[in-house]
Kinemage of the C-alpha trace (Angstrom):
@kinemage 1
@onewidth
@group {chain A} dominant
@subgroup {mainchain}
@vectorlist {calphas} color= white
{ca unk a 1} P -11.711 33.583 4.141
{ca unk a 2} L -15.513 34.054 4.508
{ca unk a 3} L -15.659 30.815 2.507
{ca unk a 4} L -13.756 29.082 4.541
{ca unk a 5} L -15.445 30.849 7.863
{ca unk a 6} L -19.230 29.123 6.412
{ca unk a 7} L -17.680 26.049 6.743
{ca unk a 8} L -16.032 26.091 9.648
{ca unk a 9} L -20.193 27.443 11.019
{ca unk a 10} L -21.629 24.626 9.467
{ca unk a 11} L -19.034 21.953 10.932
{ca unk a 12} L -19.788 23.678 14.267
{ca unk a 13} L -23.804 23.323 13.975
{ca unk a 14} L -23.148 19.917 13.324
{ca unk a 15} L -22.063 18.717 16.346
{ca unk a 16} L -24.903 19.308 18.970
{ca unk a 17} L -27.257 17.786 15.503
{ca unk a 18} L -25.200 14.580 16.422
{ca unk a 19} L -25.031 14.536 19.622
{ca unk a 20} L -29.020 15.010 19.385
{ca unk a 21} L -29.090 12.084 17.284
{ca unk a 22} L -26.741 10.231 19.307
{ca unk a 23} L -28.971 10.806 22.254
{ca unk a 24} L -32.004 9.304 20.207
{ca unk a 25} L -30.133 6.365 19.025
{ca unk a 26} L -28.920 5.517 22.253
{ca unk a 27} L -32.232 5.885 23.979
{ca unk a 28} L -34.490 3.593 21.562
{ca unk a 29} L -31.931 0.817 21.452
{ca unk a 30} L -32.208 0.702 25.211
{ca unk a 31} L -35.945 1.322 25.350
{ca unk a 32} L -36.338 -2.539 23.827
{ca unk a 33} L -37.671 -4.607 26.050
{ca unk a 34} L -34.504 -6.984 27.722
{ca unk a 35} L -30.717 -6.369 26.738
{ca unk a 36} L -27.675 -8.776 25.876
{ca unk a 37} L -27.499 -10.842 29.455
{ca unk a 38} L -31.787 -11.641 28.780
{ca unk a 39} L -30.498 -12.554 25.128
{ca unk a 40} L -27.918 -14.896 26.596
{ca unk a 41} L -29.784 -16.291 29.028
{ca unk a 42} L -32.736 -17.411 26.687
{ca unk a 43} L -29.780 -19.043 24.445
{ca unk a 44} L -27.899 -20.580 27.625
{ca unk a 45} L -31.392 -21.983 28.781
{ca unk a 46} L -32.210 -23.244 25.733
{ca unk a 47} L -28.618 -25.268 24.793
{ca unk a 48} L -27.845 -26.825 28.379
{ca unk a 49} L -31.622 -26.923 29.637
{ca unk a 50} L -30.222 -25.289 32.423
{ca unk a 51} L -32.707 -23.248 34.701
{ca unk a 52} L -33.128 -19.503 34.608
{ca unk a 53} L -32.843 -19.526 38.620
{ca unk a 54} L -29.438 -21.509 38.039
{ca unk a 55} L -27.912 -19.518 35.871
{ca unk a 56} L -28.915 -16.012 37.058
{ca unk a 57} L -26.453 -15.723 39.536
{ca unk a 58} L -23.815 -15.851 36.420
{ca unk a 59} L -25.889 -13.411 34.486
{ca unk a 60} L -26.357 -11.109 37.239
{ca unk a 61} L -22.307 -10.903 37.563
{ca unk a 62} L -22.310 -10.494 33.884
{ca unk a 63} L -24.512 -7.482 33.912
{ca unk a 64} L -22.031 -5.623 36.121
{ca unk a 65} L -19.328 -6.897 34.495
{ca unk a 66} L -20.628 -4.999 31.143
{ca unk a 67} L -21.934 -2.247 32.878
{ca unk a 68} L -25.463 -3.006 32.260
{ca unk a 69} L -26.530 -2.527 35.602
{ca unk a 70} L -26.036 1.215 35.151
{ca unk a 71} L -28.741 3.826 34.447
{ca unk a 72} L -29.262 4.588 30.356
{ca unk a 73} L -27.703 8.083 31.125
{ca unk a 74} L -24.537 6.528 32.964
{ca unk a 75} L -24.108 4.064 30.176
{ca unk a 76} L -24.986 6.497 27.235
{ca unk a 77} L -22.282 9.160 29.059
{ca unk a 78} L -19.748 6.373 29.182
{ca unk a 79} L -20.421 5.563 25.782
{ca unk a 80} L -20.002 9.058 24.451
{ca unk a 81} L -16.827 9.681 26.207
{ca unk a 82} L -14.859 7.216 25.195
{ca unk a 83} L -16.075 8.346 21.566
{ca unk a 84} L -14.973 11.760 22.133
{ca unk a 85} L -11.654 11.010 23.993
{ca unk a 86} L -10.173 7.900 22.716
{ca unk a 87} L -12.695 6.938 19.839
{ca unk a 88} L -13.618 4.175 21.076
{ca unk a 89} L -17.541 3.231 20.171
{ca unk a 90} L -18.098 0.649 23.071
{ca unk a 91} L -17.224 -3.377 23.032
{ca unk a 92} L -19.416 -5.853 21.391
{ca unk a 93} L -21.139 -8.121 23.545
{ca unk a 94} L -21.343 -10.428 20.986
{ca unk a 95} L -18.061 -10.538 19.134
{ca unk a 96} L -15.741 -9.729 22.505
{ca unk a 97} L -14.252 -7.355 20.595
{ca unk a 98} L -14.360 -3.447 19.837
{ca unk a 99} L -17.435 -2.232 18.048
{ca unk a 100} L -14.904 0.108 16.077
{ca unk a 101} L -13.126 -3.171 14.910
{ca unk a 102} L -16.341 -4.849 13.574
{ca unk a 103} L -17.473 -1.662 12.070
{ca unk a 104} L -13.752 -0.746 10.267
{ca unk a 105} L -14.418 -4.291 8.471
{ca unk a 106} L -17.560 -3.628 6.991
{ca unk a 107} L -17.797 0.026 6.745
{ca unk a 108} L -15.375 0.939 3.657
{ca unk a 109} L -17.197 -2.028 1.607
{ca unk a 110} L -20.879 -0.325 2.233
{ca unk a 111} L -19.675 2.940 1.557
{ca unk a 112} L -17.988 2.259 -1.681
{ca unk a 113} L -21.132 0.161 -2.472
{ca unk a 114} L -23.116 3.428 -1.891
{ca unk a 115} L -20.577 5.943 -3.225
{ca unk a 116} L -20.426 4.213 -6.977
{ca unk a 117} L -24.032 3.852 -6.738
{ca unk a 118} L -24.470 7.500 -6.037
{ca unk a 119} L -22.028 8.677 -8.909
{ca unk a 120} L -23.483 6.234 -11.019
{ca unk a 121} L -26.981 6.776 -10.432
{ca unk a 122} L -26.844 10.666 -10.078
{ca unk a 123} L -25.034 10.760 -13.564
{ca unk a 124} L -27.878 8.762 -15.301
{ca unk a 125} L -30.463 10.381 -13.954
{ca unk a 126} L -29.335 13.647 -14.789
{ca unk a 127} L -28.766 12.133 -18.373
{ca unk a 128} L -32.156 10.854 -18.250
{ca unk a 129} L -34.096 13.573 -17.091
{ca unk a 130} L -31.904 15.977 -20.185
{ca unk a 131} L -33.434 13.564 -22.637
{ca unk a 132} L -36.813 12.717 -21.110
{ca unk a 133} L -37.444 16.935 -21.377
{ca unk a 134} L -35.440 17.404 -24.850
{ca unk a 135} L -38.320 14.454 -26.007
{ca unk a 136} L -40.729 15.681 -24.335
{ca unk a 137} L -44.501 14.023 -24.817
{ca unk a 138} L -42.133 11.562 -27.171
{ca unk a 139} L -41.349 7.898 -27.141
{ca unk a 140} L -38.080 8.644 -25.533
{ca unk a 141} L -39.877 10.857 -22.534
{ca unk a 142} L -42.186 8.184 -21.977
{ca unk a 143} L -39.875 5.491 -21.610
{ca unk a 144} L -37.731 7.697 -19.284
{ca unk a 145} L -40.827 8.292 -17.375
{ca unk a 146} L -41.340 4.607 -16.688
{ca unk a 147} L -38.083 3.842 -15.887
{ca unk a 148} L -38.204 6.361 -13.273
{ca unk a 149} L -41.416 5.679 -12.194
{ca unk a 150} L -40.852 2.006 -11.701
{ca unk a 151} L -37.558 2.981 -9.350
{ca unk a 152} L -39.597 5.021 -7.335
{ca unk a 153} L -42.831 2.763 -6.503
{ca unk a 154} L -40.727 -0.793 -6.286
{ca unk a 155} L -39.594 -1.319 -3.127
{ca unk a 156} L -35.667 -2.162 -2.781
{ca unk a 157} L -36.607 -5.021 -0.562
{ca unk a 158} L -38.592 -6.367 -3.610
{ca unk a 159} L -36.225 -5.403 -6.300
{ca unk a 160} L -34.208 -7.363 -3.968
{ca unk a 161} L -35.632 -10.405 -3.680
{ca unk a 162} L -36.584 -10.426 -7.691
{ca unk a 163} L -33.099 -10.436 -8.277
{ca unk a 164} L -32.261 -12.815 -5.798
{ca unk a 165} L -34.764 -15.730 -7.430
{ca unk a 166} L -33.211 -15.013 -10.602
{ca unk a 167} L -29.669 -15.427 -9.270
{ca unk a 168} L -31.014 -18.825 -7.157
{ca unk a 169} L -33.265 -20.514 -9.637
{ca unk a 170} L -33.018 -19.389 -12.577
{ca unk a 171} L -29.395 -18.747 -13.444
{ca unk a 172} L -27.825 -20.768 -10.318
{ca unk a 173} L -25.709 -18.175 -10.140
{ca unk a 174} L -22.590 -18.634 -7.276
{ca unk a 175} L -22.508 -15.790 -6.608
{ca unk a 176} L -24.600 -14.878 -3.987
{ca unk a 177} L -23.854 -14.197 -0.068
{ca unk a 178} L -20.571 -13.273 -0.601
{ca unk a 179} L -17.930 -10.591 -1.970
{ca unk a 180} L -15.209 -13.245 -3.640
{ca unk a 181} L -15.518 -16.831 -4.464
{ca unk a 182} L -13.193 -18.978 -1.956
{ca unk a 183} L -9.881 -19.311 -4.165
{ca unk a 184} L -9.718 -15.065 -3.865
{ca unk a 185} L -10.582 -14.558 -0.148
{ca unk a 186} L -7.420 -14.910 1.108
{ca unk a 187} L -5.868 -13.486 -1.416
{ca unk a 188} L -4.027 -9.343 -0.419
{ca unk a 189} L -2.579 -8.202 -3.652
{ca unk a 190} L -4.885 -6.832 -5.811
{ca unk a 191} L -5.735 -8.480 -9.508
{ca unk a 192} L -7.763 -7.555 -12.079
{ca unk a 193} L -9.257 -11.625 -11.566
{ca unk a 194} L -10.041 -10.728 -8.266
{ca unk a 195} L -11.827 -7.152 -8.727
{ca unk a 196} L -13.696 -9.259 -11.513
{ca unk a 197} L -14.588 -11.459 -9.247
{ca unk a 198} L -15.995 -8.814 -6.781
{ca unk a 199} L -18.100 -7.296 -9.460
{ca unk a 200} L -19.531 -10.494 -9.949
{ca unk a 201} L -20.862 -11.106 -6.649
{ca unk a 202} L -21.559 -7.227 -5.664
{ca unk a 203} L -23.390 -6.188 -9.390
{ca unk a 204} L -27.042 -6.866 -7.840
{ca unk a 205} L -26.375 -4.267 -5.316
{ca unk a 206} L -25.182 -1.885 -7.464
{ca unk a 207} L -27.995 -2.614 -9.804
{ca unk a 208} L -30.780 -2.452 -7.796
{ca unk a 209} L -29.032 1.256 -5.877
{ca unk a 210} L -28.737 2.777 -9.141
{ca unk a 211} L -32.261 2.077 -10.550
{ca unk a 212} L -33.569 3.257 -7.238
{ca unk a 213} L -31.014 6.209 -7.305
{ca unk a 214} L -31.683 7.688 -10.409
{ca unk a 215} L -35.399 7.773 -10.180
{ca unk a 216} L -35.871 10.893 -8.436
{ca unk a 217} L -32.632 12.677 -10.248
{ca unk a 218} L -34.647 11.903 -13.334
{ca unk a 219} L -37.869 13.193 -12.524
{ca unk a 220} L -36.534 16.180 -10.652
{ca unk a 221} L -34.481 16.758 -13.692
{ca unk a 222} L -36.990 16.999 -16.603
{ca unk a 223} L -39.165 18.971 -14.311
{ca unk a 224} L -36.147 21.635 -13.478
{ca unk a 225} L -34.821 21.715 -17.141
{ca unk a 226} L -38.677 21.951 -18.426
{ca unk a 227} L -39.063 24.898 -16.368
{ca unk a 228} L -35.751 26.740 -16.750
{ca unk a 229} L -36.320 26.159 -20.790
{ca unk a 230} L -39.511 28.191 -20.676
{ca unk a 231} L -37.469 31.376 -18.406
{ca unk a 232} L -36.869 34.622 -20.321
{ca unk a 233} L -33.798 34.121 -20.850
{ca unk a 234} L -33.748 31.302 -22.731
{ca unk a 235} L -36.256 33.163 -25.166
{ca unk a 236} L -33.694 35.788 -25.800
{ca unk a 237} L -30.826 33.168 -26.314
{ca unk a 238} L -33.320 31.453 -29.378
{ca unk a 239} L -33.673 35.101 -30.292
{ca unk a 240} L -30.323 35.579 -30.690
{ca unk a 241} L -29.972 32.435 -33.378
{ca unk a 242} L -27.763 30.195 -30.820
{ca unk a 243} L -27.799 26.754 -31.632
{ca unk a 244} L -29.891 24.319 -29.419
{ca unk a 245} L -27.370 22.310 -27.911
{ca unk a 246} L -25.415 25.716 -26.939
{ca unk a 247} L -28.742 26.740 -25.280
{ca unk a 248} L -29.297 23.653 -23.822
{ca unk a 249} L -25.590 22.718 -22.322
{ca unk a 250} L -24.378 26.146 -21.783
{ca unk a 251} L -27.478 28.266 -20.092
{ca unk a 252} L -30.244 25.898 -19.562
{ca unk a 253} L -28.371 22.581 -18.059
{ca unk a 254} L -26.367 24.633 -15.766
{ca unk a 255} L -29.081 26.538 -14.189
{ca unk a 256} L -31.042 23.308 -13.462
{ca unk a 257} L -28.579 21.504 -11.976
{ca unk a 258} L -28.485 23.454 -8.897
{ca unk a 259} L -31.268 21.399 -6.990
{ca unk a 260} L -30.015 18.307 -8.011
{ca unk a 261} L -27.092 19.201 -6.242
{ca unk a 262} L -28.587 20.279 -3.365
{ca unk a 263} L -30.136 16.886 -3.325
{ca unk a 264} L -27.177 14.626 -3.512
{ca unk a 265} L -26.722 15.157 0.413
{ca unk a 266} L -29.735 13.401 0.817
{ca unk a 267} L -29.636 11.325 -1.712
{ca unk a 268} L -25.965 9.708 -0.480
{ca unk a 269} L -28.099 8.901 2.648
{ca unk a 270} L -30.950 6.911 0.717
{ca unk a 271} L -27.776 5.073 -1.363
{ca unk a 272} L -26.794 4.153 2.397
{ca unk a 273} L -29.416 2.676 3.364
{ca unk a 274} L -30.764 1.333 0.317
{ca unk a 275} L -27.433 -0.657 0.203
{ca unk a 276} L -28.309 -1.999 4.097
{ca unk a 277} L -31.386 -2.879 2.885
{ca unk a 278} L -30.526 -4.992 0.020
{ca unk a 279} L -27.535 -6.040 1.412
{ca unk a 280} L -29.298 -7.620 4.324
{ca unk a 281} L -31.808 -9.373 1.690
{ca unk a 282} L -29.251 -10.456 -0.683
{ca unk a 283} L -26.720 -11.496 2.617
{ca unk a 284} L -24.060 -9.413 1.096
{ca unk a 285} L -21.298 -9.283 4.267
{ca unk a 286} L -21.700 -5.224 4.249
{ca unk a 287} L -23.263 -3.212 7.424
{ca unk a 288} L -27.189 -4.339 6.371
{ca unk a 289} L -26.437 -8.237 8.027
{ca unk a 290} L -24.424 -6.649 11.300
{ca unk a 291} L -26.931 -4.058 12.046
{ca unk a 292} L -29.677 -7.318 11.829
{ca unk a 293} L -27.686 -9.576 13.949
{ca unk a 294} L -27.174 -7.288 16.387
{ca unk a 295} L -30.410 -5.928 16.784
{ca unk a 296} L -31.530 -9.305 17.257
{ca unk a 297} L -28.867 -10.077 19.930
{ca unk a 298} L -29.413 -6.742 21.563
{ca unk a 299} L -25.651 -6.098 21.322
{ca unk a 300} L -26.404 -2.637 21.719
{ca unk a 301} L -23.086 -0.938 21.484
{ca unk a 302} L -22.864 -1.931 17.654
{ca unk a 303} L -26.044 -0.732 16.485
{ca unk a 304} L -26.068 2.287 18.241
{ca unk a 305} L -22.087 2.865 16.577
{ca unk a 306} L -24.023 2.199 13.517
{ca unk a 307} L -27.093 4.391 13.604
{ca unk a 308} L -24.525 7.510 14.521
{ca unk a 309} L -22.328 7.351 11.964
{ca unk a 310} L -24.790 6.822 9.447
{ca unk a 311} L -26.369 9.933 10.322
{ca unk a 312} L -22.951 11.745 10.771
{ca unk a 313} L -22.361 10.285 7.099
{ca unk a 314} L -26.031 12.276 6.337
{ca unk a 315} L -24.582 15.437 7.640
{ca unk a 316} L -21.252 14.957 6.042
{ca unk a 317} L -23.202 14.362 2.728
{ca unk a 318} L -24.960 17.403 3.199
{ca unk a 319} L -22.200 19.586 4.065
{ca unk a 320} L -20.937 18.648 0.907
{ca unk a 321} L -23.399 19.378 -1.321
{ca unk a 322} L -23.604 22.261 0.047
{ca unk a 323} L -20.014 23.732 -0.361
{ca unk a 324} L -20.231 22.050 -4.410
{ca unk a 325} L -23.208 24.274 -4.823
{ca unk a 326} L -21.723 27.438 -3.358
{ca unk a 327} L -18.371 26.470 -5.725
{ca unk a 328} L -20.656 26.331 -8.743
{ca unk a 329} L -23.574 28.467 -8.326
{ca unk a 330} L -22.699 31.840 -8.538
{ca unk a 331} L -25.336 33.373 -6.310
{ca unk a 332} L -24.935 31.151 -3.836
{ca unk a 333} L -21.464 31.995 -3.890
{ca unk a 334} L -22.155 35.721 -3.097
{ca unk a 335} L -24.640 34.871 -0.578
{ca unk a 336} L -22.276 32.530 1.522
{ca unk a 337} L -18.821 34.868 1.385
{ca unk a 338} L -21.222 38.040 1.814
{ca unk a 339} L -19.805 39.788 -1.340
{ca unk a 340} L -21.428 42.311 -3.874
């Protein structure tokens, strides 16, 4: 019950966090200079050669229509109820449909782009980090090392477009801007040809999320396990005659993992938007391109949709970690239910 009575806190100091963020989203979208209608106009003008005193009167009725004329505050409290009562994230300008459409097309493909690369990327790093320590001052540590430190200090945006030469002029790969070749896109039953055929156009992503990923895990790691293998503790378990591996899986693994958890919250955030990022580059048809296009054609409603889920994703993320950690860690166990 008291387990269940931290959650139920934590769920409930969430919500003015995203309606704080919600409020900041909202408000530097809007504080760009012009909105959709000065978009459209400079578009109109520039595909009939029509006049901007010609066509304002038709892009002054289209501000009301959309409600631009409002105040920020009106429009961000119109925006924000029909989240909370109907879920309804606003209309896309753009598209001339709901922003909760676009999004539900795009949003289960970036976050199980991020999710694999998370899993993936965690588990390697925490593999990496055993062995970099185990080898420590070794060949194996040093190699480790670089690997990490090389997915730490290369940007994803450069990663990116590495990858992205490679796939255009060097391998001529057809792969690229897409998530299935043409013969599969159409295509509703599932197939092992057609999952193939999705690796083969999403592997970059996954690639370049997991090197970056597993960089930090890797580092933090060998640093935790380093430190936890010098404890008391440990002494007495070599005293006793255990074997290494016991010591090392059994007291010494365990007790270092416990920040590395608490970092996964964070970390499923930077897999987020490391796969916008690269996604954008690489013109994979995931959130990175939408949130772009939008921005660019100030179709406000979708970006802002955007920016607050993924920081309700963030918070989600760390709410998680947070309840795996008090499930495996002992002591935080007794410190969250308040027992002896």
């Amino acid at each position: 019950m008291n387990f269940l009575l931290f959650i139920g806190k934590r769920i409930i100091i969430t919500i003015p966090l995203l309606i704080g963020i919600s409020i900041v989203s909202f408000a530097i979208i809007t504080a760009v200079p012009g909105d959709y209608i000065d978009a459209w106009l400079s578009q109109t003008m520039a595909m009939t050669g029509q006049s901007f005193e010609e066509l304002r009167p038709q892009a002054d009725a289209l501000r009301i229509e959309l409600g631009l004329d409002q105040s920020i505050a009106v429009q961000y409290l119109r925006w924000i109820q029909g989240i909370v009562l109907s879920g309804d994230f606003g209309y896309s300008f753009v598209q001339s449909r709901p922003v909760s459409e676009i999004i539900g097309l795009r949003l289960p493909r970036t976050l199980g782009l991020a999710l694999t690369a998370l899993v993936i990327g965690q588990c390697i790093g925490v593999l990496l980090g055993i062995y970099a320590a185990v080898n420590q001052y070794k060949f194996g540590d040093t190699l480790a090392t670089i690997i990490a430190f090389l997915g730490i200090v290369i940007p994803k945006f450069v990663m990116s477009l590495v990858v992205l030469y490679f796939l255009a002029f060097v391998w001529h790969s057809p792969y690229i801007g897409s998530l299935n070749s043409p013969e599969y896109i159409l295509q509703e039953e599932f197939s092992f040809a057609k999952m193939w055929d999705f690796f083969l156009h999403v592997w970059p992503v996954l690639f370049i999320s997991i090197w970056a990923g597993q960089a930090y895990t890797t580092r933090m790691m060998r640093a935790n396990l380093l430190d936890v293998m010098n404890t008391q503790y440990i002494e007495t378990a070599r005293a006793k005659g255990l074997s290494k591996s016991r010591i090392l899986f059994k007291h010494a693994v365990p007790n270092a993992m416990p920040a590395i958890i608490m970092n996964m919250g964070s970390r499923f955030d930077y897999m987020i938007k490391g796969e916008l990022e690269i996604a954008i580059v690489l013109g994979i048809p995931t959130l990175g391109p939408l949130i772009l296009s939008s921005v660019a054609e100030r179709d406000m409603y979708v970006v802002a949709a955007i920016f607050l889920m993924v920081a309700a994703l963030l918070v989600v993320g760390n709410l998680v970690a947070d309840i795996i950690l008090a499930l495996l860690d002992p002591r935080v166990r007794r410190a969250t239910m308040g027992s002896k």
